[in-house]
KOLLO-247134 format. One record per residue (C-alpha): x, y, z; residue number from 1. Coordinates in nm, 2 decimals, always signed. Each point is the difference from the previous one (the first is absolute). Example, Ala and Ser with C-alpha at 12.3 -4.5 7.8 and 13.67 -1.06 7.14 Angstrom:
// residues 2
{atom {+1.23; -0.45; +0.78}; 1}
{atom {+0.14; +0.34; -0.07}; 2}
// end
This chain:
// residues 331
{atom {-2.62; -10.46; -8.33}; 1}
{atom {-0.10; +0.25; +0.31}; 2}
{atom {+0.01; -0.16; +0.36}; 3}
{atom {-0.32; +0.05; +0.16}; 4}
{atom {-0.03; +0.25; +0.30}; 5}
{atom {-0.03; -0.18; +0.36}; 6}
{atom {-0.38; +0.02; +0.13}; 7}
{atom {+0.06; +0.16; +0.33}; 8}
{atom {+0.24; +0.33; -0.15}; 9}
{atom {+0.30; -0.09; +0.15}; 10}
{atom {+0.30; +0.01; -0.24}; 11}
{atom {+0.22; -0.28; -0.04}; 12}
{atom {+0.25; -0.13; +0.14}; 13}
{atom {+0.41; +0.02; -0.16}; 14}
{atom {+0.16; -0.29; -0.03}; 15}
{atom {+0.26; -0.08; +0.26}; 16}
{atom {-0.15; +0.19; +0.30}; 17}
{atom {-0.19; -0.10; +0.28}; 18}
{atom {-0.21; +0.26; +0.16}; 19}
{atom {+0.01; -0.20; +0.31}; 20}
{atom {+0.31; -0.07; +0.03}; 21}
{atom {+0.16; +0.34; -0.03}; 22}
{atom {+0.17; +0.20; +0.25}; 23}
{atom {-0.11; +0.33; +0.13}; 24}
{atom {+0.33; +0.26; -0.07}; 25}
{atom {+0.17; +0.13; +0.31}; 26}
{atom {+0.04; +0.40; +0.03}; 27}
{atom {+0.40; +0.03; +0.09}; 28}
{atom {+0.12; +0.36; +0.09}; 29}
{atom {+0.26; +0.12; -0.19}; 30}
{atom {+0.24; +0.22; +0.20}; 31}
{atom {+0.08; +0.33; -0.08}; 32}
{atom {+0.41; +0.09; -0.09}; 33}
{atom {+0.14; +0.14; +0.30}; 34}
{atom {+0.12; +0.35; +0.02}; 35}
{atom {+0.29; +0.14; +0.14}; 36}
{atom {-0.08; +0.22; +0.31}; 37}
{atom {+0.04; +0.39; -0.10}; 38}
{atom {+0.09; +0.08; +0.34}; 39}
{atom {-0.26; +0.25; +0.06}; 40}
{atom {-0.29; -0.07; +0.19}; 41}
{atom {-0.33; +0.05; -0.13}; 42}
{atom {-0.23; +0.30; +0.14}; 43}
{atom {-0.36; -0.11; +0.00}; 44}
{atom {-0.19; +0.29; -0.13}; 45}
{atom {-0.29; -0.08; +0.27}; 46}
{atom {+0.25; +0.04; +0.28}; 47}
{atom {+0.14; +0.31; -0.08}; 48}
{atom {-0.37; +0.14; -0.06}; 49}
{atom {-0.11; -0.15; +0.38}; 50}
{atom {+0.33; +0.17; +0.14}; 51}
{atom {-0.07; +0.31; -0.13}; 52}
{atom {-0.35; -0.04; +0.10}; 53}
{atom {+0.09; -0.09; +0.38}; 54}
{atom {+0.26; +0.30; -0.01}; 55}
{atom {-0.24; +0.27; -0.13}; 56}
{atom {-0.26; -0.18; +0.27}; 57}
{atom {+0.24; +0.08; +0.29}; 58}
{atom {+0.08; +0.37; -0.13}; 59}
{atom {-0.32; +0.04; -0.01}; 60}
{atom {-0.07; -0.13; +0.38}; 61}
{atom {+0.27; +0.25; +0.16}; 62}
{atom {-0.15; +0.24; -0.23}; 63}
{atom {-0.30; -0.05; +0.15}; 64}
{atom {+0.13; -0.04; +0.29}; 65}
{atom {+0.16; +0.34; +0.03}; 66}
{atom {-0.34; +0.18; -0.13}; 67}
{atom {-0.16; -0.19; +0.29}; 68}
{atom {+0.26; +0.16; +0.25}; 69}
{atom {-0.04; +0.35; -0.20}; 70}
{atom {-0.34; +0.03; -0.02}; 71}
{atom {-0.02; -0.07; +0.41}; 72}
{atom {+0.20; +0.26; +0.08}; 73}
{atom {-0.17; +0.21; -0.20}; 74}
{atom {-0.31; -0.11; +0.15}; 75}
{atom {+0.18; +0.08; +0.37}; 76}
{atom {+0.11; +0.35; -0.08}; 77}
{atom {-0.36; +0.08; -0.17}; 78}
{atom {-0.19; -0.12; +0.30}; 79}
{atom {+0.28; +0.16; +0.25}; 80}
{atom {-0.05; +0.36; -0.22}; 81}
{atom {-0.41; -0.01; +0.04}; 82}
{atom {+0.07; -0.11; +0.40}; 83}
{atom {+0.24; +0.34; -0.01}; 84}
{atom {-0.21; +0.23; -0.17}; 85}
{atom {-0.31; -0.13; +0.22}; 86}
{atom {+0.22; +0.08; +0.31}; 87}
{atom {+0.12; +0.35; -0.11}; 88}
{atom {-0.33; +0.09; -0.08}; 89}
{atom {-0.21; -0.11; +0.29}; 90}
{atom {+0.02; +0.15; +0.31}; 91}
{atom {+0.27; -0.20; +0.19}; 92}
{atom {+0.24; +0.26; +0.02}; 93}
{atom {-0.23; +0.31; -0.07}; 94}
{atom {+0.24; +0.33; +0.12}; 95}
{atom {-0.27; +0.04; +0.34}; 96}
{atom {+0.29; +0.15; +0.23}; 97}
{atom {+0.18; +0.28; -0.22}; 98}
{atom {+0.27; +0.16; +0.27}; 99}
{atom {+0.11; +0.34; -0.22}; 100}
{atom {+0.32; +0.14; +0.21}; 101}
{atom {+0.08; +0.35; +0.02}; 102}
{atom {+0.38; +0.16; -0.07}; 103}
{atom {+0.17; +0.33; +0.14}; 104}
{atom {-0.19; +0.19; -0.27}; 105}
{atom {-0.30; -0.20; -0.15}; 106}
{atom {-0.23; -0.09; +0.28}; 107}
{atom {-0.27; -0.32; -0.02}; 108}
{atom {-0.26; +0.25; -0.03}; 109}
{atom {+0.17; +0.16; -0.28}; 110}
{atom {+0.08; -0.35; -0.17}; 111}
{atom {-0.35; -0.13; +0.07}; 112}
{atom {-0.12; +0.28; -0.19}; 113}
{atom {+0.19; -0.06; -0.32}; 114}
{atom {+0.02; -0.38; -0.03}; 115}
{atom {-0.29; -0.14; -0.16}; 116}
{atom {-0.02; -0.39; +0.04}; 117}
{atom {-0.24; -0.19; -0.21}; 118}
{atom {-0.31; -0.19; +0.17}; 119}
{atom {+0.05; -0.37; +0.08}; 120}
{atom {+0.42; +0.06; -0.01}; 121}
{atom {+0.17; -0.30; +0.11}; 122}
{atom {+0.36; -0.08; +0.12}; 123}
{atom {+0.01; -0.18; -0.34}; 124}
{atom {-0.11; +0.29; -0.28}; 125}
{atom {+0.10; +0.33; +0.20}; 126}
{atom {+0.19; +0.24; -0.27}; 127}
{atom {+0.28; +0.12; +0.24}; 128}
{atom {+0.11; +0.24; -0.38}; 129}
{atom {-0.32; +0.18; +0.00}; 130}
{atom {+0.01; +0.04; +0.47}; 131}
{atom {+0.35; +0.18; -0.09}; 132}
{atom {-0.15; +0.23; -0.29}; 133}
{atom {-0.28; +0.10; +0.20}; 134}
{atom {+0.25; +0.12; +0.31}; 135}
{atom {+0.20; +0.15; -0.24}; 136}
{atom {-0.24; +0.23; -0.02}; 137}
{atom {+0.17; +0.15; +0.33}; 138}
{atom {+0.38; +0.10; -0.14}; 139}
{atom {+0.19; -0.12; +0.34}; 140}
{atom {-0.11; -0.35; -0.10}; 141}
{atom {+0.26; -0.18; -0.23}; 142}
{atom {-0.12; -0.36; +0.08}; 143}
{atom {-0.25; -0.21; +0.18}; 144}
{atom {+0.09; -0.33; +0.17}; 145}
{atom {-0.27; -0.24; -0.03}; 146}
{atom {-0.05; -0.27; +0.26}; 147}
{atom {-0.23; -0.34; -0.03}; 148}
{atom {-0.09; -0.16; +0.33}; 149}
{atom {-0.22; -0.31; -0.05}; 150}
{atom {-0.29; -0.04; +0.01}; 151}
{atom {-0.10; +0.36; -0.04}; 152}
{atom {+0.22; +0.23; +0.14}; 153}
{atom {+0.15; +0.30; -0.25}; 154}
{atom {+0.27; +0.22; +0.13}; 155}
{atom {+0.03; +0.32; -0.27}; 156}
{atom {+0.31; +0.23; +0.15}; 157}
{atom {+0.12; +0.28; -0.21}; 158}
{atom {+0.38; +0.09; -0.06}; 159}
{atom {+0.11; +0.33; +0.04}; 160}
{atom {+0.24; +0.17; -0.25}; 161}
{atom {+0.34; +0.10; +0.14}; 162}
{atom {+0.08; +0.36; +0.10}; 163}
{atom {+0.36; +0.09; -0.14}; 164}
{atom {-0.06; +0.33; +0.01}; 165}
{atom {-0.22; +0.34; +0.16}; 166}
{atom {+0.00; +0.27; -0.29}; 167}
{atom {-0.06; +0.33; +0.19}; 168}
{atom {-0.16; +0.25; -0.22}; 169}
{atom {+0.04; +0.37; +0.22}; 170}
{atom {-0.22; +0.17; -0.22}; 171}
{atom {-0.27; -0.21; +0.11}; 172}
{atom {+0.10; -0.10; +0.33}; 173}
{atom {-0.02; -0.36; -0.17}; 174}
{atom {+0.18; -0.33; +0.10}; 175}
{atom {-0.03; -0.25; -0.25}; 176}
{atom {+0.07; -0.40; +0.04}; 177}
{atom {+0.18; -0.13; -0.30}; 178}
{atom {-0.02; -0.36; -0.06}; 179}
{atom {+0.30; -0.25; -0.03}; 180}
{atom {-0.15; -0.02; -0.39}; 181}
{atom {+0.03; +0.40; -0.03}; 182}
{atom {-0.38; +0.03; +0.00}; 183}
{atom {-0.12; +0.32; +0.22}; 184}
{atom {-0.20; -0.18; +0.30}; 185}
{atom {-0.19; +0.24; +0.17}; 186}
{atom {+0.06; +0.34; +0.19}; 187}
{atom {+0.06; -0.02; +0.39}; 188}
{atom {-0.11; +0.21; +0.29}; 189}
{atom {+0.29; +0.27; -0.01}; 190}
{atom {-0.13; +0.03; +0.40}; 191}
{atom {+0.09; -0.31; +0.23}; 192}
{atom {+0.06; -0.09; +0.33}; 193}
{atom {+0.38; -0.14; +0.11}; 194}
{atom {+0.14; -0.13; +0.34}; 195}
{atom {+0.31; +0.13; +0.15}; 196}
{atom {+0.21; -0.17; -0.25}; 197}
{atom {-0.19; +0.16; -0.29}; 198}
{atom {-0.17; -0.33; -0.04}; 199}
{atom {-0.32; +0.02; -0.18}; 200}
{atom {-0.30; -0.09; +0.20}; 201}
{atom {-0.30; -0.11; -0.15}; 202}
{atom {-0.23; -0.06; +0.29}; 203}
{atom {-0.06; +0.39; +0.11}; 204}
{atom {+0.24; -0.03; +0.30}; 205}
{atom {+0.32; +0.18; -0.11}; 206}
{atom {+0.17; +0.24; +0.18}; 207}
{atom {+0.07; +0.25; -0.25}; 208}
{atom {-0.15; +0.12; -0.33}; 209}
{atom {+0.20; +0.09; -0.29}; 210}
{atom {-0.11; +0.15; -0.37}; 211}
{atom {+0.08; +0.06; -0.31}; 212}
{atom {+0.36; -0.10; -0.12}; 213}
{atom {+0.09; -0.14; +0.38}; 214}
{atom {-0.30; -0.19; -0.05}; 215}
{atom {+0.09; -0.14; -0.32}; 216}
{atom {+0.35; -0.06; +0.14}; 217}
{atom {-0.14; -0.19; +0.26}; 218}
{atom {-0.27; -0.23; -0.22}; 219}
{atom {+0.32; -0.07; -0.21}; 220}
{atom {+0.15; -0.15; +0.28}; 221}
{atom {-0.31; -0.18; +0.13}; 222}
{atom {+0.01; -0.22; -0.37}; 223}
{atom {+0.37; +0.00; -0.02}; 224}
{atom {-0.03; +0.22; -0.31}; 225}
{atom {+0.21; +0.29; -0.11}; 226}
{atom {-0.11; +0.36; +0.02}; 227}
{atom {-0.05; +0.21; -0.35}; 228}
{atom {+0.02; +0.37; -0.02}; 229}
{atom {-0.01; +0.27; -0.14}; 230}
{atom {-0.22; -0.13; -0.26}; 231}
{atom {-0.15; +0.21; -0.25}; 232}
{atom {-0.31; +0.14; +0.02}; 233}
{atom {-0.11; -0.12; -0.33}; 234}
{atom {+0.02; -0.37; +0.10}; 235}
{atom {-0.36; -0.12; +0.06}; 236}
{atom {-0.02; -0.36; +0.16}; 237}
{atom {-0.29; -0.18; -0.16}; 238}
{atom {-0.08; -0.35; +0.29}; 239}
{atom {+0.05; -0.33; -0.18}; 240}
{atom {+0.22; +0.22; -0.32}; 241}
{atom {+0.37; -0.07; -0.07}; 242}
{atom {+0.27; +0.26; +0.08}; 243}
{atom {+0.03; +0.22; -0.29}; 244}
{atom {+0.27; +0.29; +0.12}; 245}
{atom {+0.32; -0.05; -0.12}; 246}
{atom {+0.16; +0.18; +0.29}; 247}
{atom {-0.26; -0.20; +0.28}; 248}
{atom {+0.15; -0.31; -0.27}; 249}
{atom {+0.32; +0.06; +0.06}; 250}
{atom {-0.03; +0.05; +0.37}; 251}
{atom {-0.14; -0.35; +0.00}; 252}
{atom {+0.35; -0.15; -0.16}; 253}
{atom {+0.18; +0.16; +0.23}; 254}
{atom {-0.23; -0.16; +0.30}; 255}
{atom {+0.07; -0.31; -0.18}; 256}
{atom {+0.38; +0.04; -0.11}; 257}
{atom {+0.09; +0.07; +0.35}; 258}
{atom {+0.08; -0.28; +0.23}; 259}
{atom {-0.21; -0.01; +0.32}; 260}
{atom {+0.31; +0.04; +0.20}; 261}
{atom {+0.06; +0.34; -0.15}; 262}
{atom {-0.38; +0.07; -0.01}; 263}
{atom {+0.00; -0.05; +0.35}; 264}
{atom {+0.18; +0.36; +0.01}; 265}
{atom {-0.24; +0.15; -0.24}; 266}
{atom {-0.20; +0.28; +0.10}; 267}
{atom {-0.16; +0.07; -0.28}; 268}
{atom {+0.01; +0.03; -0.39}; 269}
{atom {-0.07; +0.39; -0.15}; 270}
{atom {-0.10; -0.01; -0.35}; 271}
{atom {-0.11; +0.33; -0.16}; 272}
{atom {+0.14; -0.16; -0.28}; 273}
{atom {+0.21; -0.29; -0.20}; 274}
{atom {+0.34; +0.16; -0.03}; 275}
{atom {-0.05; +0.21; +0.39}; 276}
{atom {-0.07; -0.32; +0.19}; 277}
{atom {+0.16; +0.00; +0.33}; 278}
{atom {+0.02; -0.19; +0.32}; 279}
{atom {+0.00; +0.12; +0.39}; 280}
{atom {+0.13; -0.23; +0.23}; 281}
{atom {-0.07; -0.05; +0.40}; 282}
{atom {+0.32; +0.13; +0.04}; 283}
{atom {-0.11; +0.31; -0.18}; 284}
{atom {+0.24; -0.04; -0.23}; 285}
{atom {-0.15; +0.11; -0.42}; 286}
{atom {+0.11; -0.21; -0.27}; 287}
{atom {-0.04; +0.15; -0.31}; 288}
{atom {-0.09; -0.31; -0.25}; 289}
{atom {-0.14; +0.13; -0.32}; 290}
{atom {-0.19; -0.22; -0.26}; 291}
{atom {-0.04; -0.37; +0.07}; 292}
{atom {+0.34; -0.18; -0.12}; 293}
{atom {+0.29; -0.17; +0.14}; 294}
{atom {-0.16; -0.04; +0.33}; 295}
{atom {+0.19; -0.29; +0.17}; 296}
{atom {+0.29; +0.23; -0.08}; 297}
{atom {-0.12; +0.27; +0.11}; 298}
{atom {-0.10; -0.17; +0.35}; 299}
{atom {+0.36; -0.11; -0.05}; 300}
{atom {+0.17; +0.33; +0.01}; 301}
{atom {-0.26; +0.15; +0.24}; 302}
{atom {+0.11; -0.30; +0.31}; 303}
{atom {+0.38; +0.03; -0.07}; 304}
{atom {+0.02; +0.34; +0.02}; 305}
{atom {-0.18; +0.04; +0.34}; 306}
{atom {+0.18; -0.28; +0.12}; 307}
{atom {+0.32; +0.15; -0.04}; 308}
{atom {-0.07; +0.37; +0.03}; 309}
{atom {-0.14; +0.16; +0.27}; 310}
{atom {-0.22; +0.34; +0.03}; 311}
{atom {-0.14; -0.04; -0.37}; 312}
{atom {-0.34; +0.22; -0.03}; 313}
{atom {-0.04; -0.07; -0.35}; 314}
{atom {+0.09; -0.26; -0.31}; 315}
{atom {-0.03; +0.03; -0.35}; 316}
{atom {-0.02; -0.31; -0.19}; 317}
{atom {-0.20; +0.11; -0.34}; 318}
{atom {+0.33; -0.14; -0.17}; 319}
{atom {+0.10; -0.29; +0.23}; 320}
{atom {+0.36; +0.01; -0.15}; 321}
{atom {+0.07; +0.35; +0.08}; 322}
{atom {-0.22; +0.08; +0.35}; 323}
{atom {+0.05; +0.29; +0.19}; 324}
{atom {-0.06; +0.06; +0.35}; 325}
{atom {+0.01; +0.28; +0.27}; 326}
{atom {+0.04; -0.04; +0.36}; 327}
{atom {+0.00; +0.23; +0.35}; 328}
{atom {+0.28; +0.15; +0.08}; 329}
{atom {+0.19; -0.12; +0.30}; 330}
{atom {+0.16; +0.21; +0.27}; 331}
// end
């Protein structure tokens, strides 16, 4: 027979349990087996990311850092440039006192005339290249010293070029300076004025007047130069030009070649031509010293035999190593 349902749709209760009377279950945690340590310890993947995070952080910072320090200088040096430029370019030290010196043979008129300064020059932007091209115009000039006094003082002096020699040309009663870089100078008065001693005077008060070749002789001595003749009439000195006869060439090496101790009893040099260059000595003694080799030898020769023979009028030492000589015959 079916059991009838209870009314209020609760299901019935088993047989041999109480609802009441039973006991809520405990939860007990059951621990886990224990493992063995593995003697490594663990990296925590989160660390390692923050560590690398802090380090690139701080690489960052003294990069940073550094830019800041860079870009300041930067900043300095772009602001001290613009100060600079503003400086040069104003009128703070504007050339207003320009002092142009004169030399033995350029004069400040002369130099005034040829050197042609920009407006507004200052002690800053003066072109001391293009004051020496434009005095170079004159051939004594071989330099120009260039002086900055501040605030606006410019002291332009030109340098002459040395006199090593006085080419004397007969056939035009010519005397030439040569130039310590065997470029023709500029011809000199072949009539000048000399004190007793045959010193050259230049203010109009000597005491004697000499010309031509004595004249010559005399300027040569004035620039501590050596006398050149018997040049050939063909030779024609251009100012400002090098040297270009191989005779007036040689001449030159031997002016050179010579030591000043034994150009100190130099006369002068003839050369007609290479091979017939010869020397006259104070002593009036010729030396016969043909084209321009073995010169310390030949000097050589030339001292030992006047040192040790006496009354010798003339020397031969075209071939050093087999000289001849001749000499006065003595009572």
């Amino acid at each position: 027979m079916a059991t009838p349902k209870s009314s209020t749709g609760t299901k019935a209760p088993r047989p041999g349990r109480t609802l009441g009377a039973s006991k809520p279950r405990s939860l007990t945690s059951v621990p886990a087996t224990a493992k063995k340590p593995s003697g490594k310890k663990g990296v925590n993947p989160l660390s390692s990311l923050g560590a690398m995070a802090n380090k690139t952080s701080d690489a960052a910072s003294v990069v940073t850092g550094k830019g800041k320090i860079v870009g300041g200088v930067l900043a300095v040096l772009a602001v001290l440039v613009v100060v600079a430029v503003v400086v040069i370019n104003s009128g703070l030290f504007t050339a207003t006192d320009i002092q142009i010196q004169g030399s033995e043979h350029v004069t400040k008129h002369d130099a005034i005339q040829l050197i042609d300064l920009p407006e507004g020059t200052s002690l800053f932007n003066v072109d001391p290249d293009q004051i020496t091209e434009d005095l170079k115009q004159n051939p004594w000039v071989s330099g120009v010293d260039v002086q900055r006094q501040f605030p606006h003082t410019l002291i332009i002096t030109p340098m002459e070029r040395k006199v090593i020699a006085i080419a004397y040309i007969s056939s035009d009663d010519l005397a030439w300076a040569i130039g310590d870089d065997d470029t023709w100078i500029a011809p000199l008065s072949t009539s000048v004025e000399v004190d007793d001693q045959g010193n050259v005077i230049t203010t109009g008060q000597g005491s004697n007047t000499l010309n031509g070749i004595d004249a010559a002789l005399a300027l040569a001595k004035h620039y501590g130069a050596v006398l050149l003749t018997d040049v050939s009439a063909d030779v024609a000195p251009v100012s400002g030009q090098a040297v270009s006869s191989k005779a007036v060439k040689a001449g030159l090496e031997y002016v050179r070649g010579f030591s000043s101790e034994f150009l100190g009893q130099v006369k002068d040099i003839s050369t007609p031509s290479v091979e017939a260059i010869s020397a006259n000595l104070n002593n009036g003694i010729e030396v016969s010293l043909g084209d321009s080799d073995d010169i310390a030898k030949k000097e050589r020769v030339v001292t030992k035999l006047l040192s040790q023979v006496e009354g010798v009028t003339y020397i031969n030492v075209r071939s050093p190593g087999n000289y001849t000589f001749r000499n006065a015959p003595t009572s």
